[in-house]
N, C-alpha and C positions, 0 to 999 in steps of 0.2 A: 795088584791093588791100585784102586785110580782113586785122584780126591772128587768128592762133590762139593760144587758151590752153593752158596746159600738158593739161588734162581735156580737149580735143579730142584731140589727140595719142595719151594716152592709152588713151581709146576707139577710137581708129582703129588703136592699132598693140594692145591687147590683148583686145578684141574679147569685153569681158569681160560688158558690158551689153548686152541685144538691143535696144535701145530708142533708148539714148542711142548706141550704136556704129555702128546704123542710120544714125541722124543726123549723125555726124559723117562716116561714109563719104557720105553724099549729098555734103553741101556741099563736102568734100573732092575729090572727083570732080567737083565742078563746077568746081576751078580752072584755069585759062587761065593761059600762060606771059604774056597783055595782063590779066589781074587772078587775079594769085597770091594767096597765101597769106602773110602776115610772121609768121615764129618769134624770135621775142628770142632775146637768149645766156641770159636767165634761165627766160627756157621750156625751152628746151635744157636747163640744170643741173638743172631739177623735173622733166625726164623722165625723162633718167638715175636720180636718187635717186628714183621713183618705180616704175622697173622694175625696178631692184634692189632695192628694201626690200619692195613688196609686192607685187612680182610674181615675187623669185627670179632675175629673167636674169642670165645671167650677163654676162662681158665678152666673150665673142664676138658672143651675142648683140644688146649694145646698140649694139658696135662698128658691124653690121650693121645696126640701125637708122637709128643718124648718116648712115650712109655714105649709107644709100636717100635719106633727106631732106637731105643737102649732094647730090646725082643729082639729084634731081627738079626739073625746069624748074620745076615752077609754083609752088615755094614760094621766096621769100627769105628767107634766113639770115641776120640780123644777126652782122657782123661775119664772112663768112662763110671767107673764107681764115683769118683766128684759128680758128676752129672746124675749120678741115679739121688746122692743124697739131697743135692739142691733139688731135684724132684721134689721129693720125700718132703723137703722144708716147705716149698711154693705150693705143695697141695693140701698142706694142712693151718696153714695161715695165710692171711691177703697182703704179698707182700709180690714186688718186683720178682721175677726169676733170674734175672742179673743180679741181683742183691743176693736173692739166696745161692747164683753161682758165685759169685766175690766172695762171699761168706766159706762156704764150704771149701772152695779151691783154698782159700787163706787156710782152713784149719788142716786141710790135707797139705801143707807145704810145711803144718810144724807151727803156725804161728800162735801165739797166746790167745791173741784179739784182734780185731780190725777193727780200724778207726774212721771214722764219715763224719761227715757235717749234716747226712738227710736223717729229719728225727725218723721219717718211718721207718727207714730202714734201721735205725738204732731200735726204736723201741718193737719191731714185728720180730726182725734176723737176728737179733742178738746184738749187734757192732756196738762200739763205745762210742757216743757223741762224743766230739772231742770240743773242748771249750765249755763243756758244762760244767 
């Protein structure tokens, strides 16, 4: 198993460097469901904010992306049920997908509630405003 970085990911899903995108579809293509690929939940979160901030996708689109990489045998997902339910959250409300992974990783840890100061994310994810 070997990790990928968020700028692997990147290059492989926008295909935006001929060089580096090259390279990252080789090795990518070389993974085996017996020696995958590992994505952290923080790689996950720099993708997301990476294909929306400088690449424009929208939420279908990135929805689409997650969904390919929690599909695909040969990558492991840390934490990967958290990651399909904050899915599940961010694609049926208009809300951050950081917030709905805060959210969900909180309640998969056991906890009651999570607590913010951002009302969207109080009032779209669930979280307690705190000071209301």
């Amino acid at each position: 198993m070997i990790g990928l970085d968020t700028n692997i990911l990147v290059r492989y899903f926008a295909q935006d460097d001929e060089k580096q995108s090259t390279l990252a579809n080789e090795r990518i293509e070389q993974l085996t469901i017996e020696d995958p690929g590992f994505i952290t939940l923080v790689c996950i979160v720099e993708l997301v904010w990476v294909l929306k901030s400088c690449y424009q996708a929208d939420r279908n689109q990135i929805a689409i992306i997650l969904d390919q990489l929690l599909h695909t045998q040969e990558f492991i997902i840390e934490n990967m049920e958290t990651v399909f339910h904050a899915l599940k959250l961010y694609s049926s409300i208009n809300a951050d997908f950081a917030d709905c992974l805060i959210d969900r990783s909180a309640k998969a840890a056991g906890c009651s509630e999570t607590i913010t100061f951002d009302k969207t994310a109080a009032a779209l994810v669930g979280m307690k405003l705190l000071g209301s």
